[in-house]
N, C-alpha and C positions, 0 to 999 in steps of 0.2 A: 959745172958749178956756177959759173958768171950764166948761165942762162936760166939756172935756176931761182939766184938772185933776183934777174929782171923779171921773170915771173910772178913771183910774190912781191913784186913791187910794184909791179902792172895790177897787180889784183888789189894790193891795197891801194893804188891811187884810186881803181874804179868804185872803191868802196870809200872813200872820200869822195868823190863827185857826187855819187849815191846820195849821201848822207848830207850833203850840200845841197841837191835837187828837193831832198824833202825838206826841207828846214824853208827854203824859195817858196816852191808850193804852199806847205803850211800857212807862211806869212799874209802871200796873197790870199788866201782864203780868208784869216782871219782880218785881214783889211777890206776886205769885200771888192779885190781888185781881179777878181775870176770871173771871165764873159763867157758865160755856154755860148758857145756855137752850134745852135740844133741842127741836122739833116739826117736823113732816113737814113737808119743802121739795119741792115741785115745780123741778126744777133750772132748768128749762129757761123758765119762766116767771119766774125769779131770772135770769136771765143776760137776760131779755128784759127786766125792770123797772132791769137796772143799765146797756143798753144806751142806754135812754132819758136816764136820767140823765147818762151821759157824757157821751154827744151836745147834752145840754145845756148842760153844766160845759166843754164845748173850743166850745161855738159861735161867742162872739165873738172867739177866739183863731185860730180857722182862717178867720173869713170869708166869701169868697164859696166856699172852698175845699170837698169835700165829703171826709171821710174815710169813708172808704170798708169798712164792717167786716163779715166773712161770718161766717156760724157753718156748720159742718159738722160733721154728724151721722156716726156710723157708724151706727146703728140703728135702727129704724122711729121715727119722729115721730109726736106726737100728732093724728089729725083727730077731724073729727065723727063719721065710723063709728067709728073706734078713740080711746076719750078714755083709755084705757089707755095707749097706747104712751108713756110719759112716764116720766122718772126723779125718783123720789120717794128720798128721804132724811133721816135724822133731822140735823138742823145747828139751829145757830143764825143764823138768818136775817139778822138784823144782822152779825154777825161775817161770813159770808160775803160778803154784799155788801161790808162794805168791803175786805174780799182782793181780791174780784173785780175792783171797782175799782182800787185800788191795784195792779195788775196789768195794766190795760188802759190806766193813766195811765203807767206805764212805756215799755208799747209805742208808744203817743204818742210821749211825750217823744225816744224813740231812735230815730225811722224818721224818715223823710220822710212829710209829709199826705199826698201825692200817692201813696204806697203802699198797699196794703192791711193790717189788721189781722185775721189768722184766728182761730176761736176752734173749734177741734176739741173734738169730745166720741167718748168710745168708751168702752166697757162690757164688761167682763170678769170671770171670777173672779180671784181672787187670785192663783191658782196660774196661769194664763193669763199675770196680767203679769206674774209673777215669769221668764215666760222671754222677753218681748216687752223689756222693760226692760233698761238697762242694767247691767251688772255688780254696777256699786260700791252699786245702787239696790236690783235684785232682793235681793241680801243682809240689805235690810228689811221685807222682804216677807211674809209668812207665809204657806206652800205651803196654800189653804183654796180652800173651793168658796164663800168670801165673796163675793158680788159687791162690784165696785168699778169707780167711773165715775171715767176723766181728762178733765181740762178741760185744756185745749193752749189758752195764747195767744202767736200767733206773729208775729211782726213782720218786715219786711226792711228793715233800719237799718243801724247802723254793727256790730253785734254786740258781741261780748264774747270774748277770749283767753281759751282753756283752764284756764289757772293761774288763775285770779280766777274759776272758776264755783262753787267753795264758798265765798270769803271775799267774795261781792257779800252773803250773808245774814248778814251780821256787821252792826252797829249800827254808824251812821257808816261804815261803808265804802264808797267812792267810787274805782269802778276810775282809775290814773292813766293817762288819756289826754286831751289836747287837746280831742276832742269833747265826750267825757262833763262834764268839767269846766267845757263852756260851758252844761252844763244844771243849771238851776236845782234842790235839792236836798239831800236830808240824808243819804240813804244810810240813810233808816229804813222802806221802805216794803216793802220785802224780807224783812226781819226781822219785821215785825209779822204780813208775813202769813204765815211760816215757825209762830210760835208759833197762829193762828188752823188754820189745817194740821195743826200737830199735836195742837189741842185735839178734834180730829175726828175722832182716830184715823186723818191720812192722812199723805203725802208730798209732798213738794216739790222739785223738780231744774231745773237750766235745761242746756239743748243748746243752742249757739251756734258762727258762724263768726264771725269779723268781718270787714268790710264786706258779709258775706249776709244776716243777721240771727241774732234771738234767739229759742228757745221756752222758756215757762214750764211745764212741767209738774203737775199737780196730782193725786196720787191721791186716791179719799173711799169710802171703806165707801158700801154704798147698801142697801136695804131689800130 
């Protein structure tokens, strides 16, 4: 009993520390006290190091449960004949990872375990996804032969109504539905990564049904 005490006491202290880390972040963002630090990111080896971690951070939460997460490439992947085929990028390696996360802990929080979490990757010029994208989107787009890589994480959850897909990356915003409101939350994990997105020089959108699920969208300049 006494150790099950300290368990759920360990868990809500790390979820006050949590919840403290955002509120810091946030700040400095909004005070414009955040220095990107750029050097060459291997994408694909970032999305494989934060996969780890998740996996780690929901383990005692899901169980004997197994969440279940694919990644799906459009492009040649990296092997041992080709160690080229990989997406290298100038980012800031901390910043991304915690977008990345903060992104994957979303899809979490709003699907069922027992579903899948995708995480697409596809590679374009600019001017490619200016006409792939949607409307309201491509109009930020700069028609260029830049490349730029989307990272798609998709969930099949409760989703997200049309009207509330711009005001979910507002600060404190918390769509009002019954579901969502039974998840734990501040409604700043959107936002922060909106501002880490745009320090990058890229975009951010979410497509959604509800009861189908949700995608997050992410455009990034690439090398």
């Amino acid at each position: 009993e006494r150790r099950e005490f300290l368990q759920e006491i360990g868990k809500g202290s790390n979820h006050i520390a949590s919840v403290l880390d955002s509120f810091l972040i946030l700040a400095r963002f909004e005070t414009g006290d955040v220095h990107v630090h750029l050097e060459p990111v291997d994408l694909l080896q970032l999305i494989q190091q934060v996969l780890l971690n998740f996996s780690e951070s929901i383990g005692d939460e899901v169980g004997t449960v197994q969440r279940s997460i694919h990644i799906l490439t459009e492009f040649d992947t990296p092997t041992v004949e080709d160690p080229q085929g990989s997406i290298v990028m100038m980012a800031d390696r901390g910043l991304l990872q915690v977008a990345l996360m903060q992104l994957l802990d979303n899809a979490h929080k709003y699907s069922p375990v027992t579903t899948p979490i995708d995480i697409g990757l596809g590679l374009n010029t600019a001017a490619q996804w200016g006409a792939l994208v949607p409307e309201q989107v491509s109009a930020h787009i700069e028609s260029s032969q830049q490349m730029m890589v989307e990272i798609r994480i998709q969930d099949y959850g409760i989703g997200i109504p049309a009207h509330y897909h711009e005001a979910i990356f507002q600060r404190f915003y918390r769509v009002d539905m019954n579901l969502t409101r039974a998840v734990a939350g501040l409604g700043l994990g959107l936002t922060i990564c909106q501002y880490i997105v745009t320090l990058h020089r890229g975009i951010i959108w979410v497509e959604s049904i509800p009861d189908v699920g949700s995608t997050i969208h992410v455009l990034l300049p690439v090398q």
